[in-house]
N, C-alpha and C positions, 0 to 999 in steps of 0.2 A: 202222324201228327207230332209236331214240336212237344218237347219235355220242358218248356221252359215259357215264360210269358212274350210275348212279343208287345210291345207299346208303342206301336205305330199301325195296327191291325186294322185293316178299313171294315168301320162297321157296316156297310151298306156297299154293293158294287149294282147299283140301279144304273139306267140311263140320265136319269135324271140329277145324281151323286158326281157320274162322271163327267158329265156337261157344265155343270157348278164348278167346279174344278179348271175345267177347260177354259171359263169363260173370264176366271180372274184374271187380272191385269190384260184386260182388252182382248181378250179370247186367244186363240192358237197364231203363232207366228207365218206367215205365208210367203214362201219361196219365192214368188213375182216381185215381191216390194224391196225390190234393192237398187245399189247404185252403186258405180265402180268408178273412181277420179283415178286417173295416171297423171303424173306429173311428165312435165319436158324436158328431156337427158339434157344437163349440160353441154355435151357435143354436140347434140342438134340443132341448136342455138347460132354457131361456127357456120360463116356463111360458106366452107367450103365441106359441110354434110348437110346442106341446104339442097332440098329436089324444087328445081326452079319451076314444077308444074304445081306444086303443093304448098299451100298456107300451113306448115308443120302444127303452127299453138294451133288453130284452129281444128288440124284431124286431130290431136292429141283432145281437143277436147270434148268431139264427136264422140268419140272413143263410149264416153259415160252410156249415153243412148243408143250406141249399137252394140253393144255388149249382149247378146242376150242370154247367156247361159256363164256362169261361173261357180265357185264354191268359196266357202269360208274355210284358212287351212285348218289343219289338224297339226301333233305335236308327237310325237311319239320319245321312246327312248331306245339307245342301244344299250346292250344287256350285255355283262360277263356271266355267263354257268357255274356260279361254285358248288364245290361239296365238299364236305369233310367227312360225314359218315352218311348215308341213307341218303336219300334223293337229294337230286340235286336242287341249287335254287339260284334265281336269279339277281343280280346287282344291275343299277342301273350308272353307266357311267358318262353317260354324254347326252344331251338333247338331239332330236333329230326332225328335219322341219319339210315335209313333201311337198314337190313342187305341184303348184296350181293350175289349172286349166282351165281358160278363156274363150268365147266362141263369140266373134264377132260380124254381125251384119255386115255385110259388102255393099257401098252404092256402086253407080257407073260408072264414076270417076276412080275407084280403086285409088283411093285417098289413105285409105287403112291399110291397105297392101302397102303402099309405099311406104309410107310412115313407118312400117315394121321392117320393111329391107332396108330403107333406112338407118335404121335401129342394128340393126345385125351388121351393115355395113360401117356402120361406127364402133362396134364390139370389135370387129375383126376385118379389118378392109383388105378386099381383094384384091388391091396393089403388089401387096407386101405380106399377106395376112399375117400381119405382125400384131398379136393381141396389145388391145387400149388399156390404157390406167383403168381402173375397175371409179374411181371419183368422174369421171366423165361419161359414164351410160348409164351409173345406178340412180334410180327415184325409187321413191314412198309410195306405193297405191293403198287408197285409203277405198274399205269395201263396209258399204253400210248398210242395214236393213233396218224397214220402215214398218211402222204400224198401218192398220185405214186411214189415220188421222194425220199420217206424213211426217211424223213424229220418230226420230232415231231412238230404235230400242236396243241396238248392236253396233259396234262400229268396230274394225280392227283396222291398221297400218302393215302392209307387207313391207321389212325395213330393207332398203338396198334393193330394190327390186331388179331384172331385167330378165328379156325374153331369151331362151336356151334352146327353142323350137320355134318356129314359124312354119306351119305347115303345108302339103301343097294343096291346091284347089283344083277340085275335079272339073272336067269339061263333058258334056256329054249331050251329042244332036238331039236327044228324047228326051231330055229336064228341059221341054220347054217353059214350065214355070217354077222352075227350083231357082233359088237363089244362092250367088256364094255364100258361103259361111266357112272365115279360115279360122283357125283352131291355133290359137299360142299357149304356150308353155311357160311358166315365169319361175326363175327361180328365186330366192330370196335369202338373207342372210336369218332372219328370226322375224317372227311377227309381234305384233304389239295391242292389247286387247284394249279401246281406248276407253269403251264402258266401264272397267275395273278402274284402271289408271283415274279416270273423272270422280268415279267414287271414292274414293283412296284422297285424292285431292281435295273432295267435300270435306272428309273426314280428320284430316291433316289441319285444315281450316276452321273447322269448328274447337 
């Protein structure tokens, strides 16, 4: 038992305590209610990274509704070890920003697939593979999550985005009812948390 008072001690751990709790500000947040916007690389734009079978704005903006699995990034730090007597400890000296992982629904038309080879062909075209200006394949992806009420309660901007994987997609005689699903990778320069940033703005305002 603690030797000291604690002031934040739950008096009550009932079901009924922890479901009051749960149910403020419109109950627990649900994994399913999200949205994912890509914007359209400036080089795809260039009628000559233009795939003449595919409306590019149009699968870029598919994209949102066949997404079906993503995550919101995380932020961590790199550490130096110091010590000067007795254990050592940590310094943090750098931000460090893991890339994201997308999984998106495939139609028949492989609209998405191209879009994404696309994409990689414009990063690094197989001519010459002579790596592109980094200002002509990076976009914003703006990833947001919804209350029941369709109401943004999260929003963040991945800033500088682009794909660093495009995965391959399995074939196999016996998935007769499996569906593609390719798997992208996005890297990004920092993210942008826009529900802070909005409040912060309120608050600058008032």
């Amino acid at each position: 038992m603690a030797s000291y008072n604690i002031n934040n001690a739950p008096s009550t751990l009932d079901m009924n305590t922890i479901k009051s709790y749960s149910d403020d500000s419109g109950g627990l947040a649900r994994s399913c209610r999200y949205a994912v916007m890509i914007s359209l690389p400036t080089g795809l734009t260039q009628s000559n990274y233009l795939n003449n079978n595919i409306d590019t704005l149009s699968a870029s903006q598919d994209l949102t509704y066949l997404c079906e699995a993503t995550e919101f990034p995380g932020r961590g730090f790199e550490n130096l070890e110091i010590r000067y007597y007795g254990p050592t400890f940590k310094i943090p000296h750098r931000s460090e920003y893991m890339p994201i992982n997308m999984t998106f629904l495939c139609k028949n038309a492989s609209y998405e697939r191209e879009f994404f080879d696309d994409w990689m062909e414009l990063i690094n075209p197989t001519t010459d593979f002579n790596m592109q200006y980094k200002d002509n394949y990076v976009v914003d992806v703006t990833i947001n999550q919804y209350d029941n009420m369709n109401n943004t309660t999260y929003s963040v901007d991945l800033i500088e985005a682009f794909p660093i994987d495009v995965n391959q997609l399995y074939l196999n005689w016996s998935s007769v009812d499996s569906v593609h699903k390719l798997s992208v990778v996005f890297a990004y320069t920092q993210w942008q948390n826009n529900t802070v940033s909005s409040l912060l703005q309120q608050v600058k305002n008032n």
